[in-house]
C-alpha positions as CSV (number, residue, x, y, z in Angstrom):
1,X,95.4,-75.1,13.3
2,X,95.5,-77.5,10.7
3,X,92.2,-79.6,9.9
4,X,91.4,-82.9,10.7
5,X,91.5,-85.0,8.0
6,X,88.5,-87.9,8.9
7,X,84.8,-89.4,7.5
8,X,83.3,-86.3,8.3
9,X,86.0,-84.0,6.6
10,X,86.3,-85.7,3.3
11,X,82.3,-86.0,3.2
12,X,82.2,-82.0,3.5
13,X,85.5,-81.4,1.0
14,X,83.6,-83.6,-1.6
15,X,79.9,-82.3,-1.0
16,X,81.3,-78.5,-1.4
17,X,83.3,-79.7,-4.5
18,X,79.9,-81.0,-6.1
19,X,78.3,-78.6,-5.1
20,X,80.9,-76.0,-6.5
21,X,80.7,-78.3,-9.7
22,X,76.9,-77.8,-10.4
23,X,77.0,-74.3,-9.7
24,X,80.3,-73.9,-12.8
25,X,77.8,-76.0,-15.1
26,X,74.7,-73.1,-14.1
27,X,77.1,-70.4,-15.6
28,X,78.8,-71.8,-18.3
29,X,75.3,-72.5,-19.3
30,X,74.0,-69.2,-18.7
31,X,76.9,-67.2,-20.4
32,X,77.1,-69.7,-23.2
33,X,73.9,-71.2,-24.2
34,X,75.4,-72.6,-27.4
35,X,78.3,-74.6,-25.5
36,X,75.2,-78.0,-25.6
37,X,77.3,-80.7,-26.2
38,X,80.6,-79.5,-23.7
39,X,77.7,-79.4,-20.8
40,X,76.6,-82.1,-21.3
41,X,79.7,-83.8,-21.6
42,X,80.3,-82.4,-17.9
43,X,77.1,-83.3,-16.6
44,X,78.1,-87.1,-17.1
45,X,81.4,-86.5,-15.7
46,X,79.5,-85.1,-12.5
47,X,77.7,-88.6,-12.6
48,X,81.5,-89.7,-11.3
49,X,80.8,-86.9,-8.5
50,X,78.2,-88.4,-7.5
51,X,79.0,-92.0,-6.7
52,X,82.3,-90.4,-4.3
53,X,79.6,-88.4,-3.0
54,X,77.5,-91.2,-1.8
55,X,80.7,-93.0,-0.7
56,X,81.8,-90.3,0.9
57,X,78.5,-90.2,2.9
58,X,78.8,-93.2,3.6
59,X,81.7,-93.7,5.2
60,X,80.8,-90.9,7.8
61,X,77.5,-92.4,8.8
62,X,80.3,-95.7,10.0
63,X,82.8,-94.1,11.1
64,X,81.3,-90.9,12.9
65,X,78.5,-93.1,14.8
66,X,78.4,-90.8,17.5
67,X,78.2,-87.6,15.2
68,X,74.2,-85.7,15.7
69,X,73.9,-85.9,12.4
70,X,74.3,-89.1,12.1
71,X,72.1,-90.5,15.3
72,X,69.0,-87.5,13.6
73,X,68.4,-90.2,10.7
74,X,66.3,-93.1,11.1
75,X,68.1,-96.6,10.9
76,X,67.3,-97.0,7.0
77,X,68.1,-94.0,5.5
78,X,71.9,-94.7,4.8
79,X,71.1,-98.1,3.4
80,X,67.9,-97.5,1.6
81,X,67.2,-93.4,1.1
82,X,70.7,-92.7,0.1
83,X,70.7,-95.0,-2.6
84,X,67.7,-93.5,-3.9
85,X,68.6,-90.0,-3.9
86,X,72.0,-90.6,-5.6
87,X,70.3,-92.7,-8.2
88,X,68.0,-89.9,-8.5
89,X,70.5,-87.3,-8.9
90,X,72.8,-89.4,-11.6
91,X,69.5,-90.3,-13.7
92,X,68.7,-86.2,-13.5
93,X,72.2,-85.6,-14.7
94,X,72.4,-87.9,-17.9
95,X,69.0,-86.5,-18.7
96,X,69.8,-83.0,-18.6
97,X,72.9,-83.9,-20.6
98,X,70.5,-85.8,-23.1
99,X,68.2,-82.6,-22.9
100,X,71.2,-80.1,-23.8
101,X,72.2,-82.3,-26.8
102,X,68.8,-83.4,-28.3
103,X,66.5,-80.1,-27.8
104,X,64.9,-80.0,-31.0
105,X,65.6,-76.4,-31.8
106,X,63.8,-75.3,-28.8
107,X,65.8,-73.2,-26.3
108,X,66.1,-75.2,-23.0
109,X,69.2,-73.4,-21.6
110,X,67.7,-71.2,-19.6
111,X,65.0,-74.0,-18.3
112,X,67.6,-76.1,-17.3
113,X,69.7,-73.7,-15.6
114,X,66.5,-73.2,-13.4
115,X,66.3,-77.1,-12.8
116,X,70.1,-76.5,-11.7
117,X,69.3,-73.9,-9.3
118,X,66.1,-74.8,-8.6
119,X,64.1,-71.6,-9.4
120,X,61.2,-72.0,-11.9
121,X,61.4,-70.4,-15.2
122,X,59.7,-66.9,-16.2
């Protein structure tokens, strides 16, 4: 059976492929922490990611109306909480990129693959 190509398709094909994206910049980080500047060079090119992301999204919540998922969130959320959260997720990339460039001499590999993840540091 092939798949359905559709709003709520490509929104899943591109979450996945962020998703996917973050978790490549979690262990290229972890297996090289001296590889700073390439990271970080990713990390804005996952800013990119992001804004398809949020497109992506929204074009399921207009075309797929009827989807569950859709009708679960309040009447606001595409056109005000969305926003936000990408916004939110595009100013945490550029600083982690900033962070991985500029540390100082301190080690922040390992605290900033726990940001990625979201586990807190030992």
């Amino acid at each position: 059976m092939a798949t359905r190509t559709g709003p709520v398709s490509t929104f899943k094909h591109q979450h996945a492929a962020f998703i996917f994206d973050l978790r490549m910049q979690v262990r290229l980080l972890r297996a090289n922490p001296q590889a700073g500047e390439e990271l970080a060079e990713n990390m804005r090119e996952l800013v990119g990611s992001v804004h398809q992301l949020k497109d992506a999204f929204m074009a399921r919540a207009v075309d797929a109306r009827g989807n569950a998922d859709v009708l679960a969130k309040p009447y606001w959320f595409y056109s005000h909480n969305l926003p936000l959260i990408c916004n939110d997720i595009v100013a945490c990339l550029l600083h982690w990129a900033d962070t991985l460039v500029n540390t100082d001499g301190q080690r922040t590999d390992g605290i900033l693959a726990c940001l990625l993840t979201g586990c807190m540091p030992l």
